[in-house]
N, C-alpha and C positions, 0 to 999 in steps of 0.2 A: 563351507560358508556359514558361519555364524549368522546368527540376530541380534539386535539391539534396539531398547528402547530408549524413549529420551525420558526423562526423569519427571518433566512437567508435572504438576496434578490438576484435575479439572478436567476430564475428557481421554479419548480414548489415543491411547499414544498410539503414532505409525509405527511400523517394526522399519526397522532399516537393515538393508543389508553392509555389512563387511568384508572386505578380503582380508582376514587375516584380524589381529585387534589393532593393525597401524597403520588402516586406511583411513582418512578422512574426509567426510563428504562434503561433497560440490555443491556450490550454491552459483545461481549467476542473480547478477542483479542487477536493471536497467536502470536509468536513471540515478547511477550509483554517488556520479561526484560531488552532488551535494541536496540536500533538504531530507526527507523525509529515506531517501535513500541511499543515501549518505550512512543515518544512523541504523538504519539496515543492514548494510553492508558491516560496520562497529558491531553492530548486536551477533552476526552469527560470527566474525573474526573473534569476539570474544570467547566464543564459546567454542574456539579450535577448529572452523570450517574451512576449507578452502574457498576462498571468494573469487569470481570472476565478475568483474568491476566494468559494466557496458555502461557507455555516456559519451559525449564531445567534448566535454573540456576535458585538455587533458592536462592543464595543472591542478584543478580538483581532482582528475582519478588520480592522478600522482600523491595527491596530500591522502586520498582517501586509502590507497594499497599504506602507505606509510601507518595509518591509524589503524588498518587491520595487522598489519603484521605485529605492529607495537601491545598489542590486546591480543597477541597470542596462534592468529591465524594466518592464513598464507592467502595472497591475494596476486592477481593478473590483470592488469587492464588491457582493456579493449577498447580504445577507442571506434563507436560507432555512435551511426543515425539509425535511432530504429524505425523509421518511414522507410527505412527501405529496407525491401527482405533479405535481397541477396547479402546485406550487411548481418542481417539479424544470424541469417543461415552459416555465414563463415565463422563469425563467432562464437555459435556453436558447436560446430565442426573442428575450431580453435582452441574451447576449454576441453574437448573431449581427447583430442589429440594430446593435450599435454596433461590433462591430471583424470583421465577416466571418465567413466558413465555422471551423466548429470542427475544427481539427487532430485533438486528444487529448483527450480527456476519462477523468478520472484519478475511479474511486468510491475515495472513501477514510473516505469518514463509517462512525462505527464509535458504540456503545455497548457497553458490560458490565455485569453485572451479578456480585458476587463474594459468594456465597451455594450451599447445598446449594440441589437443585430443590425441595424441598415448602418451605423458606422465601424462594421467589420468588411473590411475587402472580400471577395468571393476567395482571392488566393491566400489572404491570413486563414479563414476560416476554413478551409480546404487543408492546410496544413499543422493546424491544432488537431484537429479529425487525422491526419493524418500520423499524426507524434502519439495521441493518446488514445486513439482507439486502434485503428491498424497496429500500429507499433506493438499492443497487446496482444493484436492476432499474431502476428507473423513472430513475435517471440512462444507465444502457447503452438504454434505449429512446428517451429524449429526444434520445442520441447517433447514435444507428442511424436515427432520423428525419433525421435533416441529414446521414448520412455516406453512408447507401445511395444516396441520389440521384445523389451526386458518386461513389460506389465509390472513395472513400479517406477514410483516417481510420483512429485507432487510439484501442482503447479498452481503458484499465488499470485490470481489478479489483485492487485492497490485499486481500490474503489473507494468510493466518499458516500455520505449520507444525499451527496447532490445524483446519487446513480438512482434515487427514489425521490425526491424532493427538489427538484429544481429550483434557481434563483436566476432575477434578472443578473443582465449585466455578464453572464457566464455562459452564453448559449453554446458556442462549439464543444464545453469543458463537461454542462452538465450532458448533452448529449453523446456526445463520447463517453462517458460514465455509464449511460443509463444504456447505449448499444454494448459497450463490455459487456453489463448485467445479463441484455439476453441472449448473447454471442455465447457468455457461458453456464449459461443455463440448457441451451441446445444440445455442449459439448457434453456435458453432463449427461442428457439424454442417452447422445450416441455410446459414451463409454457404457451406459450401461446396459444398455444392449449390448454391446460384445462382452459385457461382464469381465472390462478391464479392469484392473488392481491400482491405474492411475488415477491419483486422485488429485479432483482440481476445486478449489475454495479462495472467496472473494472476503475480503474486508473491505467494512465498509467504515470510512474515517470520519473523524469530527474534524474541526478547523484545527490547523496544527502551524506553529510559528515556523516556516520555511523562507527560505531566496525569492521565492515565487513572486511574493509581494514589493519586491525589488527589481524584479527583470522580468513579469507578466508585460504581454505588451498592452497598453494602456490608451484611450482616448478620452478617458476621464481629466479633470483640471486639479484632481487633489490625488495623491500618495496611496495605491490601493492599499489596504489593509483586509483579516481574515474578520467573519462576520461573527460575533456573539462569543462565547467561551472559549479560549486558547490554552492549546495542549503543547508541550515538547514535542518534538519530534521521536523522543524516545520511547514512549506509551504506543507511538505507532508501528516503531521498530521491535519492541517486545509480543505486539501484537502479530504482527505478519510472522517472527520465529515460530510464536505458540500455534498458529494458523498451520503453516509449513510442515508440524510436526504433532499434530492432533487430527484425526480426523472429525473437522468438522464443517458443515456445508455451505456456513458462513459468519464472519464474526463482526459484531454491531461494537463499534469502541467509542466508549464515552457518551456520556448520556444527552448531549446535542444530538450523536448521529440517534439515538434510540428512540427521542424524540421525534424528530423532523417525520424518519421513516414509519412510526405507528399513526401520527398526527397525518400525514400523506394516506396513511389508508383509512381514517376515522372522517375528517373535515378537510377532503381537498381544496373546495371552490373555498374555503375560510383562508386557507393558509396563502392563498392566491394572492387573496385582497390584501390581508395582512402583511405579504412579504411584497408582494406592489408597494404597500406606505412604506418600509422600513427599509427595506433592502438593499435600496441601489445609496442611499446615505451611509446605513450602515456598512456598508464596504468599500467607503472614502475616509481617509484620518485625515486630521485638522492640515497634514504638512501638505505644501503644494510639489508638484513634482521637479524635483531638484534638475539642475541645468544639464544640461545633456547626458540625460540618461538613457542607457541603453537596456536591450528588452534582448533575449535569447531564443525569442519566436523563431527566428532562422540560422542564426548563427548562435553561438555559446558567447556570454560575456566573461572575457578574460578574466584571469584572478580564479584564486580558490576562496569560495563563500560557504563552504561549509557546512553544517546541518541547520543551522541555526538563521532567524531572519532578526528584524532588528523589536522583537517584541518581548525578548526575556523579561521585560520590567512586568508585562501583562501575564503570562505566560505559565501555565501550572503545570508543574511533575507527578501530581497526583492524580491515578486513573482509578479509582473503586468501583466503578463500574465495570473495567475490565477486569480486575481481577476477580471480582463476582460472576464474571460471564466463563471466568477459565477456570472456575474452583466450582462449577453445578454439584457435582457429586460431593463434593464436603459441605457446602449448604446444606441443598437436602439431606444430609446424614446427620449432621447439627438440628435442621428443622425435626425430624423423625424423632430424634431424642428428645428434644425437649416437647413433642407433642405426648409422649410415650411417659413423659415424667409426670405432666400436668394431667394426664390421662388418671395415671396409679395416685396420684393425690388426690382425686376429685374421688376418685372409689373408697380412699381411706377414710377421708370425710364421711362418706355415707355410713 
């Protein structure tokens, strides 16, 4: 059995195991057929992984196995609900069966709901909780059953800057976020205590142009849209591989989330008032909600919709914040020098 590392720079690479130099690792990834998981799914198909593509629609996983295989990797859908375990459990029981030990397993299935709390139904709200925090568990459980045995594998909760900073208008979304946060903080505890070799790491995202904002279910009168700086979906997808394949214990991407989450522990009760005036406006665009629109809260809205939501014109590919958060050790080795420079010229001076 060989080792292999990944190539990244910026942090301490995982070792991975191989059978052989013509195995290629497993990745599952919820929420695969379209938005931020979507490009997920593209980000490790490019990079040669085998994907196993969990979601409900299934002409998005259709479009989306087509987009990994085309970018070089080998892809299986699965159509599943991850609310429910025994779905979460056969699926896994399903990638392992046909392509081996699972690598990575990536929770990224998410629901919202964009409404004040008392006009969320008890059973909408029950079932956002259900898609995006459950759905988490019981995929980190179906992972942690196949990875404890071997004591390797790594497992990537998709979390937002809302898992530390809450905002109105999102209650079931940012609490579901912010119960992931301590559900795997816990895990973390216990693996290390048994001084497992699984290693489990949250990212935590900025606002990124997704479907969401198209089939969140809504009781708003205007077209939700995402709050303050908008990111591609692909800055989110490089982030979760780098995540995946670095050990690192959590990764802050783009400088909204780095924001929100140090401003949350500096001036809470500020940030309160502050996103009380702003918030629930700013997460209304000027359009009003077009006629019979449909929302994916319970069922999938037909069609493949892709990674993409309809904010490209807004929309930035550029992350320097992440690649600063993934390159520390070349910073600091850049900083060291040139302090080391300005050091020896202040001496020559004397």
């Amino acid at each position: 059995m060989a080792a292999e590392r990944d190539t990244d720079d910026g942090g301490t690479p995982l070792p991975r195991a191989v059978e052989g130099s013509s195995r290629r690792r497993v990745v599952v990834v919820t929420g695969a057929s379209a938005g931020i998981g979507r490009a997920i799914a593209r980000e490790f198909g490019r990079r040669g992984w085998r994907v196993a593509l969990l979601a409900r629609g299934e002409e998005g996983l259709a479009a989306a196995r087509a987009e990994v295989e085309r970018l070089g990797g080998e892809a299986l859908c699965i159509p599943t609900d991850v609310s429910d375990e025994s779905q979460v459990e056969a699926a896994a029981s399903g990638v392992e069966a046909q392509w081996g030990p699972i690598d990575v397993w990536v929770n990224n299935a998410m629901a919202t709901i964009f409404a004040p709390l008392l006009e969320v139904s008890g059973e909408d709200f029950r079932r956002a909780t259900d898609v995006t925090y459950l759905g988490a568990v019981w995929g980190t459980r179906a992972a942690l059953r196949r990875m404890q045995p071997r004591d390797a594998g790594t497992i990537v909760q998709v979390g937002s800057a809302l898992a530390y900073r809450s905002i109105p208008l999102q209650s079931p979304y940012c609490g579901a976020k912010a119960a992931l946060r301590g559900f795997t903080d816990s895990l973390r505890c216990e693996l290390a205590h048994d001084g497992s070799r699984v290693h489990v790491t949250m990212v935590q995202l900025s606002a990124f142009n997704t479907p969401q904002f198209d089939w969140g279910r809504t009781t708003m009168p205007r077209s939700p849209r995402p709050m303050g700086k908008i990111f591609q979906p692909e800055i989110a997808a490089r982030a979760v591989y780098w995540a995946a394949t670095h050990r690192r214990r959590e990764l802050w991407v783009c400088w909204p989330a780095v924001q929100a989450i140090l401003g949350t522990r500096v001036v809470p009760g500020l940030l309160d008032r502050l996103l009380g005036r702003r918030a629930v406006e700013g997460q209304m665009s000027d359009e009003p909600l077009p006629p019979g629109r449909r929302d994916n809260l319970w069922q999938p809205v037909p069609g493949d919709h892709g990674a993409h939501g309809r904010f490209d014109a807004q929309a930035t590919n550029r992350g320097a914040q992440l690649w600063m958060n993934t390159h520390r050790g070349l910073l600091a080795g850049v900083a060291f020098g040139l302090l080391a420079a300005f050091s020896l010229s202040t001496r020559r001076r004397r």
